[in-house]
C-alpha distance (Angstrom), angle and dihedral (degrees) to the residues before:
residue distance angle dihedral
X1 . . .
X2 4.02 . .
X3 3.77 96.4 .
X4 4.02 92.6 52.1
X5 4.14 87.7 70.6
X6 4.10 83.0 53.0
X7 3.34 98.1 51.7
X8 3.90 100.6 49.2
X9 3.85 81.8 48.5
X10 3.84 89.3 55.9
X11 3.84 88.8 48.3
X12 3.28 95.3 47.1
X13 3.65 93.2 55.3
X14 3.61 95.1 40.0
X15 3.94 82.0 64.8
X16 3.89 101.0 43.1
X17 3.63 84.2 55.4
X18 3.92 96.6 48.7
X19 3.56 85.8 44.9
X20 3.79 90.6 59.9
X21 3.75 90.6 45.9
X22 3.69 87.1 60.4
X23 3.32 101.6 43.0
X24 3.79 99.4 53.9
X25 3.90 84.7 45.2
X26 3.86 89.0 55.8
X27 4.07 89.9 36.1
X28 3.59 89.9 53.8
X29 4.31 94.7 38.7
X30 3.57 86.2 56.8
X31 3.27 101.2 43.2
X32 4.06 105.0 49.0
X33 3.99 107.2 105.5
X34 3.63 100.5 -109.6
X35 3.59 129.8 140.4
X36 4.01 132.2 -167.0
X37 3.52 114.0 -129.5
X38 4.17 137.2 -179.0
X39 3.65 120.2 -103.9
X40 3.96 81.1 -122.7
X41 3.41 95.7 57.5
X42 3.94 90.1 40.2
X43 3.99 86.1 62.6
X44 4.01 96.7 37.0
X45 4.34 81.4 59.9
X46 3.19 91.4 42.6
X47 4.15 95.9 59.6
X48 3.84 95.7 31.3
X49 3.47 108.7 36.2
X50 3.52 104.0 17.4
X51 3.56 94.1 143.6
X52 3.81 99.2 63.2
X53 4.07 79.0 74.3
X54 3.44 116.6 104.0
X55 3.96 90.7 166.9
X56 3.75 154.3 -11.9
X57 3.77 127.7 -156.4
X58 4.01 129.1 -164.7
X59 3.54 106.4 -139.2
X60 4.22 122.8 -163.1
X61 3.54 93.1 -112.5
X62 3.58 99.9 62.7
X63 3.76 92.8 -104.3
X64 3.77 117.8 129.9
X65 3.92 120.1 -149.0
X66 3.99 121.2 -149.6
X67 3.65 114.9 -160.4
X68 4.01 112.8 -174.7
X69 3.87 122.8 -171.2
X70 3.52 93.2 -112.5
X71 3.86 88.1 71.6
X72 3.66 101.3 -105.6
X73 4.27 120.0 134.2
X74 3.81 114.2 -157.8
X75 3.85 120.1 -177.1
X76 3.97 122.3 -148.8
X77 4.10 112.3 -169.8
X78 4.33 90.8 -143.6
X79 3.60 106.7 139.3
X80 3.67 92.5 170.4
X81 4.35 87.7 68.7
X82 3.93 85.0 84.0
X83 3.52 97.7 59.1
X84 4.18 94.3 42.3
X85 3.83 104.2 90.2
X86 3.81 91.0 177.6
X87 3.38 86.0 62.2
X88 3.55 107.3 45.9
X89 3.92 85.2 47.1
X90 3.64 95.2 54.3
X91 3.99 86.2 48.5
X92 3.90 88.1 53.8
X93 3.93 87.3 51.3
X94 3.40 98.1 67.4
X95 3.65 94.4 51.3
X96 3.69 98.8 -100.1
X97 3.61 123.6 163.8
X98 4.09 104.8 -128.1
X99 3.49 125.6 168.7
X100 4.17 136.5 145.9
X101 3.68 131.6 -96.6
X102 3.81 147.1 -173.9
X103 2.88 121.8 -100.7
X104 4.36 112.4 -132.0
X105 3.50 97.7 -150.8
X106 4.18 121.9 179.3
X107 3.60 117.5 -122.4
X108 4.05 123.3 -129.1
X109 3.47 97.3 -108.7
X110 3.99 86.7 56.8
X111 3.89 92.2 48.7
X112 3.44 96.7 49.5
X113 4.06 98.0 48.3
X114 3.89 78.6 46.2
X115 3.64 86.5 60.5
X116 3.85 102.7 29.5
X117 3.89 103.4 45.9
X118 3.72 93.3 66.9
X119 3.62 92.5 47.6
X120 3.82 86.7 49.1
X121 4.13 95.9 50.8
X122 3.50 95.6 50.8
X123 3.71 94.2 48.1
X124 3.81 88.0 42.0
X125 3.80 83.8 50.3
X126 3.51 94.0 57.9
X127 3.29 96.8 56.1
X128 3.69 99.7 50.5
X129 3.43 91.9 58.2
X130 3.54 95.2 39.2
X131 3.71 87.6 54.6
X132 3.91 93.9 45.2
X133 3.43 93.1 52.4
X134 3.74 96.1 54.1
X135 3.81 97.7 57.9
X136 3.53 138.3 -122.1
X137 3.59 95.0 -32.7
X138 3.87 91.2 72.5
X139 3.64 94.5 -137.1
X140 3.56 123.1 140.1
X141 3.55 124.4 -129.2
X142 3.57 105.5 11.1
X143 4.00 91.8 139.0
X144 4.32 74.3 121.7
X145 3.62 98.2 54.0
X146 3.67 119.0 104.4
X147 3.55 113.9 -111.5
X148 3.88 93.6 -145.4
X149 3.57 108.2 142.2
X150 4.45 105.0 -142.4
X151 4.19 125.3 -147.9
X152 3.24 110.4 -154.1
X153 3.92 115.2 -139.1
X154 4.12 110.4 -72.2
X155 3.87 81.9 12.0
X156 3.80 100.1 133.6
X157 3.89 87.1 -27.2
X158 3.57 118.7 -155.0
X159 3.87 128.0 -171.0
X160 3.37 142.1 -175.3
X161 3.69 93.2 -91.9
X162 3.88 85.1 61.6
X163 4.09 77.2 64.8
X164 3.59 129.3 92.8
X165 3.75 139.4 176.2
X166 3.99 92.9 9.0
X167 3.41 103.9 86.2
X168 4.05 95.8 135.7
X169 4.02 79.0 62.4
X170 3.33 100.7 48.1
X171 3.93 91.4 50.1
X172 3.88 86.6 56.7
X173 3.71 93.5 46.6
X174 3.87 95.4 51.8
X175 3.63 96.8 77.7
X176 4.03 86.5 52.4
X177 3.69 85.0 56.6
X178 3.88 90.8 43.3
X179 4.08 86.3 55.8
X180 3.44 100.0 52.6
X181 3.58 97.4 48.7
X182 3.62 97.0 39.1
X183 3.92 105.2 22.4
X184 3.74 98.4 158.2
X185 3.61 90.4 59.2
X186 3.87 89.6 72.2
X187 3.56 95.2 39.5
X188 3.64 101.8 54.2
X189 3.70 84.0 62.6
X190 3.82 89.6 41.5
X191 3.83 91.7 -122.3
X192 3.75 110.3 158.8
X193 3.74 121.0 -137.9
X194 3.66 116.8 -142.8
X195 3.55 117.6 -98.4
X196 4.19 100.2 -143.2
X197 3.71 122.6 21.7
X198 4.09 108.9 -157.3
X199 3.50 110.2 -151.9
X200 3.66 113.8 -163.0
X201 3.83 134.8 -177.3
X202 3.82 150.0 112.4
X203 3.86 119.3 -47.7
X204 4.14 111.6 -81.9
X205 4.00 85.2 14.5
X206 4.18 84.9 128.8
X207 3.64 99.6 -105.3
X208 3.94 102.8 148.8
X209 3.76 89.4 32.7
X210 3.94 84.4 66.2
X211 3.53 93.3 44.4
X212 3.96 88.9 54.2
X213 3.75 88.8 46.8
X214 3.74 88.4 51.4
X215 3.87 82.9 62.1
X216 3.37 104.2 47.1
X217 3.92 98.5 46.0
X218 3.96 83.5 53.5
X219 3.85 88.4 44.9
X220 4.05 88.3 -135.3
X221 4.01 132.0 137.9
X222 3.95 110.2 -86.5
X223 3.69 116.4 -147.0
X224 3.87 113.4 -161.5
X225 3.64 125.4 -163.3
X226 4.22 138.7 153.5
X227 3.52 121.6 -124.4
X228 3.74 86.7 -118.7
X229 3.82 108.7 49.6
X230 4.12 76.9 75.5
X231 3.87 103.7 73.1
X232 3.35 122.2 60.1
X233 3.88 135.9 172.8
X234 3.84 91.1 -98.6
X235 3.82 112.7 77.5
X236 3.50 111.8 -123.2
X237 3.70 100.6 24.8
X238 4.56 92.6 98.9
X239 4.14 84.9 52.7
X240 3.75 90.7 50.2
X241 3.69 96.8 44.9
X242 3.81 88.2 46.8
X243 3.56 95.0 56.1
X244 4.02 87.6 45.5
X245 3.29 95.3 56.4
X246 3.91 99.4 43.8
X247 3.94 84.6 54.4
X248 4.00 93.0 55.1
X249 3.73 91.0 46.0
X250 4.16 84.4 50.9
X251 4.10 86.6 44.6
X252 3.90 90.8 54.2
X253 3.93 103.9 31.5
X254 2.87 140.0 -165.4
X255 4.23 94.2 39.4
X256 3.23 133.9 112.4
X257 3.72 142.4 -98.5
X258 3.82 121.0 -138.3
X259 3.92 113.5 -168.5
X260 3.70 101.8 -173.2
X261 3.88 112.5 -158.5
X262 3.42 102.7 3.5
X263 2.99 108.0 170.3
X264 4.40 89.3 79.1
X265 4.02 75.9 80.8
X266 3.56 109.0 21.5
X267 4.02 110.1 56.9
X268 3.21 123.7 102.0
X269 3.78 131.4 -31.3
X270 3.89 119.0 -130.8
X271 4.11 95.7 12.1
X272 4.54 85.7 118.2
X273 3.38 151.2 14.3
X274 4.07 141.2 -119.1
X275 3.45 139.9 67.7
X276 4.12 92.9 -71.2
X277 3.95 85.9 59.3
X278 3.67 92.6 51.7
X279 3.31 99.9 49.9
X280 3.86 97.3 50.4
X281 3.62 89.2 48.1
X282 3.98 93.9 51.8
X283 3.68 78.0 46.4
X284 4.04 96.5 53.3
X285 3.92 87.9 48.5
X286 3.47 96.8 58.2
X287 3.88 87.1 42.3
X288 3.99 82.4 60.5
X289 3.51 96.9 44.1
X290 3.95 95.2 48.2
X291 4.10 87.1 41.8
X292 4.07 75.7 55.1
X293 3.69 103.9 42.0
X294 4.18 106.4 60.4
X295 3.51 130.2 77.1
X296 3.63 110.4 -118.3
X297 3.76 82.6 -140.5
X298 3.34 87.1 75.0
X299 4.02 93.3 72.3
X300 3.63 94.6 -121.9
X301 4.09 107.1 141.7
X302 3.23 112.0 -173.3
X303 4.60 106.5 -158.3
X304 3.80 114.7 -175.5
X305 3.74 122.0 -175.2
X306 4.35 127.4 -152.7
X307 3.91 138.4 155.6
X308 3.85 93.7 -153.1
X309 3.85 104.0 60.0
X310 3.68 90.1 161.2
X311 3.80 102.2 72.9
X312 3.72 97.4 45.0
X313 3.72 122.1 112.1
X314 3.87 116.0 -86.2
X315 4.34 90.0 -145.1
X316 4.20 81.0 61.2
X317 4.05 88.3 49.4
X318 3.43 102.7 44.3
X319 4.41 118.1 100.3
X320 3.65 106.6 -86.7
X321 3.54 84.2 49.8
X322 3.44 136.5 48.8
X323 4.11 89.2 -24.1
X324 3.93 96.2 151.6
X325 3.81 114.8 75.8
X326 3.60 121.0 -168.6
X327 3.32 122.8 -170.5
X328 3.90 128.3 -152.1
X329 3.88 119.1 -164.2
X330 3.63 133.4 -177.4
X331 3.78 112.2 -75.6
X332 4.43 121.3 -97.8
X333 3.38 113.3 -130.9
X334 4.19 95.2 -80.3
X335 3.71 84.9 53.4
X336 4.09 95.5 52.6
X337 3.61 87.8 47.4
X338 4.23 103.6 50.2
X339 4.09 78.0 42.7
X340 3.71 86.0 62.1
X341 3.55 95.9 46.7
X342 3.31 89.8 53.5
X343 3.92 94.5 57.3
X344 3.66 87.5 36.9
X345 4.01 92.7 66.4
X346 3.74 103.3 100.7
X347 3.24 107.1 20.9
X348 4.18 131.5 97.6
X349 3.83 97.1 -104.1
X350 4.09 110.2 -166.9
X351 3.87 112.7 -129.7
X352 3.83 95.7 -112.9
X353 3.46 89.6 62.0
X354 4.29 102.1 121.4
X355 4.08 100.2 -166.1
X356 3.90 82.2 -169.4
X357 3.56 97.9 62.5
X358 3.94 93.1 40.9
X359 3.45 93.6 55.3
X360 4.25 93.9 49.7
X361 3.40 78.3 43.6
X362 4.12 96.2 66.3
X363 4.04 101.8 40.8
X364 3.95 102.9 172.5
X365 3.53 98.3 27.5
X366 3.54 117.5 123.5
X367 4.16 130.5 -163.5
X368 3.87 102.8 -70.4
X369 4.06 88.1 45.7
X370 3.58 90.1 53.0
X371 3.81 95.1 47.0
X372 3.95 88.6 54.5
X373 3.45 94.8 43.1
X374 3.84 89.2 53.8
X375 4.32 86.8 48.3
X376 3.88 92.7 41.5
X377 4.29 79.0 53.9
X378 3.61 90.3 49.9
X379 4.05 100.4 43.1
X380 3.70 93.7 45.7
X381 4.68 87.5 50.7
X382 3.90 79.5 49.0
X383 3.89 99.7 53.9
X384 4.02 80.6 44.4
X385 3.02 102.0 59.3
X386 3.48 102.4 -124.4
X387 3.98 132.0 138.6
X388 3.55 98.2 -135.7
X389 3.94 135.2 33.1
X390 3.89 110.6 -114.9
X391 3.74 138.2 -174.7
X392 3.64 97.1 -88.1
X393 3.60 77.4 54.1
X394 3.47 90.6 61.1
X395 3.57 103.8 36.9
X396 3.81 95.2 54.6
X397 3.95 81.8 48.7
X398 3.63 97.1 55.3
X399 4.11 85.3 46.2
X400 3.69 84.6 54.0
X401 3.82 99.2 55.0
X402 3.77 88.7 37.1
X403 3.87 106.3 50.3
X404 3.92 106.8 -4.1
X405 3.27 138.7 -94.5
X406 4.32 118.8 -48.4
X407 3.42 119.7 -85.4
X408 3.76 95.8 -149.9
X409 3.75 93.7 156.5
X410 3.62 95.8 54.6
X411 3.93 107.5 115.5
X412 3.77 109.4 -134.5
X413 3.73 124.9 170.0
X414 3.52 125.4 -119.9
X415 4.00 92.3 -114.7
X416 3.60 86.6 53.2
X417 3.84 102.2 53.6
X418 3.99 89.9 39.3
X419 3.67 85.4 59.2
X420 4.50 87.0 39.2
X421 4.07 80.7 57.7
X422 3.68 98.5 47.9
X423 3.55 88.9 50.1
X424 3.63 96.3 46.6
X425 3.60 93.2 45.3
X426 3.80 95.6 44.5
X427 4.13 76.1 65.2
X428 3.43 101.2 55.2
X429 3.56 95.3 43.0
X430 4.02 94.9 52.0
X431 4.30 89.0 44.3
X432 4.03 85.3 51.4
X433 3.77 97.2 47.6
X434 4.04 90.6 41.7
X435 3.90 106.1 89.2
X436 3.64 97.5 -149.7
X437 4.08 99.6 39.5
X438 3.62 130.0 101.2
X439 3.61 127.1 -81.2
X440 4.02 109.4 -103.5
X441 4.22 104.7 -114.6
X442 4.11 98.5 -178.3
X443 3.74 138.0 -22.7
X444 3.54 119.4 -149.4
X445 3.94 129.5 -177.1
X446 3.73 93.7 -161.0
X447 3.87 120.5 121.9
X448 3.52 104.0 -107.8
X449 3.89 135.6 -175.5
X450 3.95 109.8 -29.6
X451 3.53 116.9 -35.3
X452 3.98 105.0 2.9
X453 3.86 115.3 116.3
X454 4.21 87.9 -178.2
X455 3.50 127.5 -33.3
X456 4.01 137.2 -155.5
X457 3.61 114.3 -122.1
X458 4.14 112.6 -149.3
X459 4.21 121.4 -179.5
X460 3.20 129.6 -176.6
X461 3.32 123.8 -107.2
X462 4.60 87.2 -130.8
X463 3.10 145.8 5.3
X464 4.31 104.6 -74.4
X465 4.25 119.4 -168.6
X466 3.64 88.3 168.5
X467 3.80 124.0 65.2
X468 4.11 113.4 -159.7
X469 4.07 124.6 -144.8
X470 3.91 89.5 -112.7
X471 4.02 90.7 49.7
X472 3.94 89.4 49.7
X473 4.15 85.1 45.6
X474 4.03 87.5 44.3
């Protein structure tokens, strides 16, 4: 398999250098100084300007060559000159230089790779590029393919116990689960599983890392795919890919499809204009018409994931369609901390490590915040030097992801940070005398991130989805 790369490579240059040959030979063909002329015209020069001829030579093949001293060549085909001794005697007379000469004539085979090889490079060409373009696969013309990547069941399985803070989603995903495994259970009693699942939250809330541990608790292939790897510049390309995809999922059922970010295809039709909008809308009608075509029978569930519900298409919302909406918000403090367990596993966690306080620590941060804060922790025990990741670890982490990283070098004068404390202080003071504000967690005076000189950090003592006049006020 390695040395099939080399020797299209050694083809390929065998041609760009054959190519060359040719096109030097042709270069230089067309570029010698000689000129056909009539035998009539060969005899009119030959009376009336007979001394512009420097010489005349009788080739083999019945072609005559004029050379004049001005530099110009001119050929005559008159075979019948060699066997016309007036002629040649009357040339003589006037003191021109005649004499014979082979004739370098090309063979076929030469003429026809002359003709051939270019033919052959650009075609050659073609498919190079063709096959470049297409990927690794080294098919051509796959611009139609879907791009969905597949995981095979126990390929990089997830479950729900990979899951954390989204356990209202995982109880609405369990019967999903139940279907596929057991799908004659619900059709005995005629029950109709929905044929899209929307799942809609946040950024980083865990949305396709449910619908991948919807896959691997049913044990079934997982096909993968954004919103925006369907529309391309060509018209018609989304539609095909659509189509392509639907039949795979059909080929491998019962799996599921994961649309991440749909709504790059699914918002709203008629809200622009231009080529780009058509496509994506022919490309969000065949979506429809797919979503309408299978059988949920089959076991094809197709899961889709947004943050912006409110500009998608109402045709993509509507039952039939995607008529199960699940929504995935920001883990509570219980949620933040199980989602730190879960990034915990692994990894050399020091004793004084309080998961408690980390997670009222981090209020607003969903799953992928969490993960990096738990990575930042790690990195930072690494460049330590230390054999286990402690709080200080974490706390300089979470300051990290909050307010950037320290500025230690940053020269400040000792005016300046007096008046940095004051400031800071004056903060803490007014949030502790203010009934309804915040309890202070840390100040700091250190230079942090891009513009911060110090900073005041205030949590909340809970969880709050309401906001109050007097807190807005406060």
């Amino acid at each position: 398999m390695n040395g099939k790369p080399n020797i299209i490579n050694l083809l390929f240059a065998i041609l760009i250098v054959l190519s060359l040959f040719w096109l030097a030979r042709f270069l230089y063909t067309e570029s010698s100084p000689i000129s056909r002329m009539s035998y009539s015209g060969f005899l009119k020069m030959l009376k009336e300007d007979s001394s512009m001829i420097a010489e005349i030579a009788l080739k083999d093949d019945g072609t005559v060559k004029v050379s004049t001293k001005d530099g110009r060549i001119y050929e005559i085909y008159a075979p019948w000159v060699l066997n016309d001794s007036d002629l040649i005697n009357e040339i003589s007379s006037k003191g021109i230089r005649i004499y014979g000469e082979k004739s370098v004539s090309s063979s076929v085979w030469v003429n026809i790779l002359g003709t051939l090889i270019p033919t052959f490079l650009i075609i050659f060409v073609w498919i190079f590029v063709m096959r470049t373009v297409s990927g690794r696969n080294n098919q051509a013309f796959t611009f139609t393919r879907s791009r969905a990547r597949m995981y095979k069941p126990g390929e990089k399985k997830v479950t729900f116990d990979d899951v954390g803070g989204a356990d209202e989603a995982i109880e609405e995903l369990k019967e999903v689960v139940e279907f596929l495994k057991n799908p004659s259970k619900f059709n005995k009693l005629g029950a109709r599983m929905p044929k899209g699942i929307l799942l809609v939250g946040p950024p980083g809330t865990g949305k396709t890392l449910l619908a991948r541990a919807v896959a691997g608790e049913a044990n079934v292939p997982f096909f993968h795919i954004s919103g925006s790897d369907f529309v391309e510049l060509f018209v018609g390309v989304g539609a095909a890919r659509v189509r392509d995809l639907f039949n795979q999922a059909k080929a491998n059922a019962p799996c599921i499809i994961f649309i991440d970010e749909i709504d790059a295809v699914g918002r709203h039709r008629g809200a622009g204009l231009g080529g780009g909008h058509d496509e994506r809308e022919q490309t969000l009608n065949q979506l429809l018409v797919e979503m309408d075509g299978f059988d949920v029978r089959e076991g094809i569930i197709v899961m889709a994931a947004t943050n912006r519900p409110d500009i998608l298409d109402p045709a993509l919302l509507r039952p039939g369609r995607f008529d199960k909406k699940v929504v995935v918000d920001p883990p509570d403090l219980r949620g933040r901390m199980k989602i730190l367990k879960i990034h915990m596993k692994g990894k050399p966690i020091a004793e004084d490590v309080n998961i408690e306080i980390l997670a009222k620590r981090t209020p607003g941060f969903v799953g992928a915040d969490l993960e990096n804060l738990v990575n930042e922790a790690a990195l930072l025990a690494a460049r330590e030097g230390r054999s286990k990741i402690t709080m200080k670890d974490f706390e300089e982490a979470i300051d990290r992801v909050i307010a950037g990283p320290a500025r230690k070098s940053k020269v400040i004068s000792p005016k300046e940070k007096r008046i940095i404390a004051y400031h800071e202080v004056g903060h803490a003071i007014v949030s502790t005398i203010l009934p309804n504000a915040d309890p202070v967690h840390r100040i700091s005076i250190i230079p942090r991130g891009y513009k911060a000189l110090g900073y005041t950090l205030q949590l909340p003592v809970e969880d709050k989805y309401l906001v109050t006049k007097n807190e807005i006020l406060d």
